[in-house]
Steps between C-alpha positions, in 0.01 A plus 500: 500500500687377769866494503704179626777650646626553867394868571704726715636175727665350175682852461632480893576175459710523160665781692560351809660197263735749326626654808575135690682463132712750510583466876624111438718594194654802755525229806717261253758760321554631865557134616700436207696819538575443885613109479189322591381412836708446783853741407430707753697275702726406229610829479636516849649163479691585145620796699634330772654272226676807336624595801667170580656445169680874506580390895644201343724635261624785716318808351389552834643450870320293782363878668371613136328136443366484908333890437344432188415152601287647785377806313321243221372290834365820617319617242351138403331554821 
């Protein structure tokens, strides 16, 4: 009797299946969880827009908005 099936290569292959699986599903909570593509930027940028808005309504003076201004710029690279 012969069997029909895909020997040791079906195996590997049903593993190798699983595995790209279970990476994808890990790849699209972490995508989910950090914003999607492209908020790397956005985080900087809401930042900045934080910083503005507490400039402009006085929580912080010109110096405190100028240093923390630059220290965002400096570490967005």
């Amino acid at each position: 009797m012969m069997g029909g099936g895909y020997g040791l290569l079906g195996g590997v292959m049903m593993l190798v299946f699983w595995v790209a699986v279970i990476a994808l599903i890990v790849y699209g909570i972490r995508w989910f969880n950090d914003g999607g593509p492209g908020t790397g930027a956005g985080r900087r940028s809401d930042a900045l827009d934080i910083l503005r808005d507490r400039f402009a309504r006085g929580e912080i003076d010109e110096d405190e908005f100028k240093r923390r201004k630059a220290a965002l710029e400096a570490r967005a690279g």
